[in-house]
C-alpha positions as CSV (number, residue, x, y, z in Angstrom):
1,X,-97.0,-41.8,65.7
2,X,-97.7,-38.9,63.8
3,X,-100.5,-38.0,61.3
4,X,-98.4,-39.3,57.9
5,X,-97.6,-42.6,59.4
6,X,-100.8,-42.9,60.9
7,X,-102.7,-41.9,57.1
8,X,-100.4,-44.7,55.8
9,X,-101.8,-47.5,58.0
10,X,-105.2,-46.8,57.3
11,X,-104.8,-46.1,53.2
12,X,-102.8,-49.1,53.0
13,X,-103.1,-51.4,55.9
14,X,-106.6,-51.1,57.3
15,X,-107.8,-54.5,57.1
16,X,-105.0,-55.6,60.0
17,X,-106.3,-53.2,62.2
18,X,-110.1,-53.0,61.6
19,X,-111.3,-56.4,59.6
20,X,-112.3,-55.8,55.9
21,X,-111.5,-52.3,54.9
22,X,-114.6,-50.1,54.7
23,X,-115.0,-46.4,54.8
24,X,-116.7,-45.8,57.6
25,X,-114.1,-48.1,59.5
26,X,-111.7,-45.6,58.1
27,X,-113.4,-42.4,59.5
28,X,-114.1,-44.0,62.6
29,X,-110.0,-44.7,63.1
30,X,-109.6,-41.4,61.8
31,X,-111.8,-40.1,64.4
32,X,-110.4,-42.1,67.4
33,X,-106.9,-41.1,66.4
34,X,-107.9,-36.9,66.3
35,X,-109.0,-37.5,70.0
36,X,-106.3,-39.7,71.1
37,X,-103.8,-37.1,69.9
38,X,-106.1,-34.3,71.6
39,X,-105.5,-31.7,69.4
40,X,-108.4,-31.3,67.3
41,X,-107.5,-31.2,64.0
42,X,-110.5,-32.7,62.5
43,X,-112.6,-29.9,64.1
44,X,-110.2,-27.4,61.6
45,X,-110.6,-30.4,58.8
46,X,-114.2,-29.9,59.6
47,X,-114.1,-26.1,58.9
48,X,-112.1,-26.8,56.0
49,X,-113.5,-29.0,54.0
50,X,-117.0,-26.9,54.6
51,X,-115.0,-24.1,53.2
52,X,-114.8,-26.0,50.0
53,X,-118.6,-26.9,50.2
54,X,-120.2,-23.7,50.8
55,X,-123.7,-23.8,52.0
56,X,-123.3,-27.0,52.8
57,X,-124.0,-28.7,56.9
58,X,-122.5,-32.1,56.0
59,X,-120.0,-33.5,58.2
60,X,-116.6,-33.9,56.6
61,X,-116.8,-37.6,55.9
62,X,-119.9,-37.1,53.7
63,X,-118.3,-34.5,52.1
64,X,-115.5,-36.7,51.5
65,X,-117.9,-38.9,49.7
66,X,-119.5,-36.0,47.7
67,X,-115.7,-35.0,46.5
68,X,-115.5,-38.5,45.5
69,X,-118.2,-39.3,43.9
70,X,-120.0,-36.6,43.7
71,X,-122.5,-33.9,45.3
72,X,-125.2,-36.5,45.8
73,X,-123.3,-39.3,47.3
74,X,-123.9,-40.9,50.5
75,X,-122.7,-43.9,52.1
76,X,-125.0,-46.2,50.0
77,X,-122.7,-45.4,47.3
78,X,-120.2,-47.6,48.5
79,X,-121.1,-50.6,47.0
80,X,-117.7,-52.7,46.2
81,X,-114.5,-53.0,48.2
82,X,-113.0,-50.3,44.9
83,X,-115.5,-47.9,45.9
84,X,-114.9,-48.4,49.6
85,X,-111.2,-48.1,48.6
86,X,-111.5,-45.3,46.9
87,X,-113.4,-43.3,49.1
88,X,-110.8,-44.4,52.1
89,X,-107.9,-43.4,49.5
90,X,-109.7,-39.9,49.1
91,X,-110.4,-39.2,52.6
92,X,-106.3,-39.7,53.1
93,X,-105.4,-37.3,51.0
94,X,-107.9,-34.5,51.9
95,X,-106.1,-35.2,55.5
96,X,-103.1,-34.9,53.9
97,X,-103.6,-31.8,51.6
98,X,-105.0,-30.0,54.8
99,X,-102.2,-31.4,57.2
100,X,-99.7,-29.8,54.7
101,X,-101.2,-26.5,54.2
102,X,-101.6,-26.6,58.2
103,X,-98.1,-26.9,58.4
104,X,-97.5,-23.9,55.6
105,X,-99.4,-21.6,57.1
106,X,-97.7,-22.6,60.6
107,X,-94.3,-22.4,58.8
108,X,-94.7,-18.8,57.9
109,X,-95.3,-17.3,61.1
């Protein structure tokens, strides 16, 4: 299973896999997946969405959260499945948007 499929189970289909959906269910199967597949791309994530966030020492699922729902948001945030939702929906496509311009970049050379 690659990264797309994978991203699709856990935007859409979470709750089969994990119980009720919640974020940090989401970043956790996120994580495990990244190590299964043992090739790191959530360190590069990592570096990339700190690129977006200069100055910033957060790990890349708060900063998830901050693009969300803004700079000063932290997990208390989440305070209704829609806001758990939409924090799992955002944290898929950053994944995806950084999975794709991975795959650019490896295109061109």
């Amino acid at each position: 299973m690659g990264w797309e499929e994978f991203l699709g189970h856990v935007e859409h289909r979470l709750g089969m896999y994990v119980g009720r959906p919640r974020y940090d269910r989401a970043f956790s199967a996120v994580t495990g997946f990244d190590l299964a597949r043992g090739r790191g791309e959530l360190a590069a994530f990592q570096v990339w969405m700190s690129e977006r966030h200069p100055g910033s020492s957060l790990a890349f699922w708060s900063l998830v959260l901050a693009e969300t729902f803004g700079d000063d948001a932290t997990e208390a945030r989440l305070v209704s499945d829609d806001d758990h939702k939409r924090a799992i929906s955002n944290l898929c496509r950053l994944l995806r948007e950084f999975l794709g311009q991975q795959a650019s970049l490896v295109d061109q050379h």
